[in-house]
MIDOSE-1310 file (N, C-alpha, C; in nm, 2 decimals, decimal comma, always signed):
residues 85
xxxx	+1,05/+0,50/+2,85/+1,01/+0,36/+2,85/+0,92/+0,33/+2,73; +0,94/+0,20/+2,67/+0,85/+0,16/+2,58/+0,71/+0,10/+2,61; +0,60/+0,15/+2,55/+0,48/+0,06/+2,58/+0,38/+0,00/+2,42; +0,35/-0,14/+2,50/+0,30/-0,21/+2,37/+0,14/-0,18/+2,38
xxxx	+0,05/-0,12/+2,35/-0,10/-0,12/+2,37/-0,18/-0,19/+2,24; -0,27/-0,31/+2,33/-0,35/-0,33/+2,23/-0,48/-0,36/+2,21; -0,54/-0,34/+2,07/-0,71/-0,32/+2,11/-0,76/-0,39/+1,97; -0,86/-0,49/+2,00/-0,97/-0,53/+1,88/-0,99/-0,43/+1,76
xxxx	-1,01/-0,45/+1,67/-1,03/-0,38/+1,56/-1,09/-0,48/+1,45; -1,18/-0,43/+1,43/-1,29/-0,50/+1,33/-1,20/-0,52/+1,15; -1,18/-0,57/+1,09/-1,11/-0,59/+0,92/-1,18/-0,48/+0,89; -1,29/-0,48/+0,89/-1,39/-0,36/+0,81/-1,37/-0,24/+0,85
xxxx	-1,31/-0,17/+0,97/-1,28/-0,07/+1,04/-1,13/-0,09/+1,01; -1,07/-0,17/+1,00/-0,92/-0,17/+0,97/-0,86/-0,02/+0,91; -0,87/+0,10/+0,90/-0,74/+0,24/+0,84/-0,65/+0,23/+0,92; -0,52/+0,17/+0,91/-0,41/+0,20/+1,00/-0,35/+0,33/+1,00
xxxx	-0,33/+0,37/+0,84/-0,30/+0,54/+0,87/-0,34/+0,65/+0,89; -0,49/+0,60/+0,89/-0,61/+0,68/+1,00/-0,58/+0,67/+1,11; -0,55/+0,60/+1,17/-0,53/+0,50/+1,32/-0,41/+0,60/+1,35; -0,31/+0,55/+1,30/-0,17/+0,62/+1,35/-0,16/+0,77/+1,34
xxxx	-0,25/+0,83/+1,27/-0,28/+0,98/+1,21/-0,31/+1,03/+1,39; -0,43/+0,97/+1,41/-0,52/+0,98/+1,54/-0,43/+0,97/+1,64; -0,37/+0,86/+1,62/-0,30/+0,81/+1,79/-0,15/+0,90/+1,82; -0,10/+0,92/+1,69/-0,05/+1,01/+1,67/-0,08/+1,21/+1,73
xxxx	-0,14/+1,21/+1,70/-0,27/+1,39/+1,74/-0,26/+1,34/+1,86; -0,34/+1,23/+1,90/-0,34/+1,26/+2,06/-0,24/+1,25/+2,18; -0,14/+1,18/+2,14/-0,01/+1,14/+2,23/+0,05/+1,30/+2,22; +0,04/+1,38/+2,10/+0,05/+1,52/+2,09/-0,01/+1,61/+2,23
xxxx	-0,11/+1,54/+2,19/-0,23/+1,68/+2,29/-0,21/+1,61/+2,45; -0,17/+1,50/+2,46/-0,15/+1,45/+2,62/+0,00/+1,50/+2,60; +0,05/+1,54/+2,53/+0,21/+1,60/+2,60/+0,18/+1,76/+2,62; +0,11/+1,79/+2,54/+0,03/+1,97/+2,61/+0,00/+1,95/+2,71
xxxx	-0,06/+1,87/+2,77/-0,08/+1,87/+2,86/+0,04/+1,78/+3,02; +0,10/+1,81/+2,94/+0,17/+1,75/+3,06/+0,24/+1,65/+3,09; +0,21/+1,53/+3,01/+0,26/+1,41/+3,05/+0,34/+1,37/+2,90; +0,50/+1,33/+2,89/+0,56/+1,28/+2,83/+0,49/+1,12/+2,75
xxxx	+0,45/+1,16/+2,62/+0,39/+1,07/+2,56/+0,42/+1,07/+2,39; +0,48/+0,96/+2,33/+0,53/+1,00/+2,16/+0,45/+0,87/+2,14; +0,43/+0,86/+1,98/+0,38/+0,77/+1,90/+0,50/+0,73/+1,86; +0,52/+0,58/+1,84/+0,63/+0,52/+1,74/+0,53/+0,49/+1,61
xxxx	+0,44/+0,34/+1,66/+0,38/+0,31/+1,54/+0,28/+0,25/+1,55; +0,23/+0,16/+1,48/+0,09/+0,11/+1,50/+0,09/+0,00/+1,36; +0,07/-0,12/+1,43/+0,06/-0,21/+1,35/-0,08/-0,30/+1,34; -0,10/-0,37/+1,27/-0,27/-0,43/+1,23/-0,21/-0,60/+1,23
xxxx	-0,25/-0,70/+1,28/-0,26/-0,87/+1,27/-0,40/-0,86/+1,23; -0,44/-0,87/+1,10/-0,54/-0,89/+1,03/-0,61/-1,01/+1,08; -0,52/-1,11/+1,04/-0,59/-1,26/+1,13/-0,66/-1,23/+1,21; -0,64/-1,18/+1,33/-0,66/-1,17/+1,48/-0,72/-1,04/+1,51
xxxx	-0,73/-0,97/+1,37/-0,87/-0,87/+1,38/-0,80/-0,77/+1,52; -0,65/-0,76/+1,56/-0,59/-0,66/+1,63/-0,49/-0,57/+1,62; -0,56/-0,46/+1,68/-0,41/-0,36/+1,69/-0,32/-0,33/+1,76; -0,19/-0,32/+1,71/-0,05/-0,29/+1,86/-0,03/-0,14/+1,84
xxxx	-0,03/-0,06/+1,95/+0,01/+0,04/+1,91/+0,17/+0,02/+2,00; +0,25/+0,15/+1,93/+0,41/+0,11/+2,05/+0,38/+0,28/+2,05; +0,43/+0,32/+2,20/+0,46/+0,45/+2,22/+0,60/+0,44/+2,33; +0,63/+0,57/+2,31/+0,76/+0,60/+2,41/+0,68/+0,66/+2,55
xxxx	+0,66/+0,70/+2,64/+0,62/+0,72/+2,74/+0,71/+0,73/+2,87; +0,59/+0,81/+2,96/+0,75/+0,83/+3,13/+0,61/+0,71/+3,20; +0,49/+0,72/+3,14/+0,43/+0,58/+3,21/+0,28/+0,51/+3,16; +0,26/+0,48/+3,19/+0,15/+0,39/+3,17/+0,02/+0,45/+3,13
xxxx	-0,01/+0,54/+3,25/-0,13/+0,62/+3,25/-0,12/+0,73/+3,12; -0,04/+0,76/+3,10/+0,04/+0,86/+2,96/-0,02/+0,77/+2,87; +0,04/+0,70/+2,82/-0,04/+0,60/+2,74/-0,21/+0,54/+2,70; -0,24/+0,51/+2,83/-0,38/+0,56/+2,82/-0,46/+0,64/+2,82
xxxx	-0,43/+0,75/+2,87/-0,46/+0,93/+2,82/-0,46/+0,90/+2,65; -0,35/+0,86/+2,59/-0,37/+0,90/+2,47/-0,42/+0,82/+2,39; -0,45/+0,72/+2,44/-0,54/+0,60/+2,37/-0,71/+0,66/+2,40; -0,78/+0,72/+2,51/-0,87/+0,77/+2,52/-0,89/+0,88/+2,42
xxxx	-0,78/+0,97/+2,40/-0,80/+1,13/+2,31/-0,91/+1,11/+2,21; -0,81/+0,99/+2,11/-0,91/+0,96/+1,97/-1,02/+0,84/+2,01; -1,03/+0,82/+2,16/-1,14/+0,72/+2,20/-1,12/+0,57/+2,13; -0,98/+0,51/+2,17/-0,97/+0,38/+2,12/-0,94/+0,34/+2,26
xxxx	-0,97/+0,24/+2,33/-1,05/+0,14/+2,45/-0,94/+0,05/+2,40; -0,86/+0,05/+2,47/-0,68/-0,03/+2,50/-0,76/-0,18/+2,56; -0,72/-0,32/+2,50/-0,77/-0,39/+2,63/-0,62/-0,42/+2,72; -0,52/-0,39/+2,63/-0,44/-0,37/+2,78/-0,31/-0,30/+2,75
xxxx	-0,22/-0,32/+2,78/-0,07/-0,18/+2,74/+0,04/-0,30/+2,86; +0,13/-0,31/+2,76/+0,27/-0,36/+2,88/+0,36/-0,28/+2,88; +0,46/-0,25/+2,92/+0,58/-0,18/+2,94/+0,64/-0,29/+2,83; +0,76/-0,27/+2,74/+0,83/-0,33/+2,66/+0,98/-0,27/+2,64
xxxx	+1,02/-0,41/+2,60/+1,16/-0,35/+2,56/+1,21/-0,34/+2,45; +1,29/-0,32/+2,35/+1,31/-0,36/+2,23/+1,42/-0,33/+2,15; +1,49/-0,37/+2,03/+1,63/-0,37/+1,99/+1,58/-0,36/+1,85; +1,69/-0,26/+1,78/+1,71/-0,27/+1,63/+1,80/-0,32/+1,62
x	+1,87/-0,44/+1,70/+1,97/-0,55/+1,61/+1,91/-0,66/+1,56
């Protein structure tokens, strides 16, 4: 299943390849441990000062496990669907 997670992020704090570096390591270390969790990607709306992260996941809580690892505070995660056509 796909999930869209997203969280505030300050312009001035803005490293997305830090970010994805991170969110990446951790969806790593929650699958050591157990729960089915990949990084796709992580995107920045500068405007709106937010970040989307997308992971593959078996659920929800997987997702938030690995948004906690590198200590980024999700203000929320949907289940998603999505197409490369």
């Amino acid at each position: 299943m796909g999930f869209l997670a997203e969280f505030y992020l300050p312009e001035h704090d803005a490293d997305l390849a830090d970010l994805a570096r991170s969110a990446r390591a951790a969806a790593m270390k929650v699958n050591r441990r157990g729960s089915a969790v990949t990084f796709v990607r992580a995107m920045y709306a500068a405007a709106d000062e937010s970040c989307f992260v997308v992971y593959e996941a078996d659920s929800a809580a997987a997702v938030l496990a690995a948004g906690q690892a590198p200590g980024i505070a999700f203000d929320r995660g949907v289940q998603i669907n999505s197409s490369e056509a």
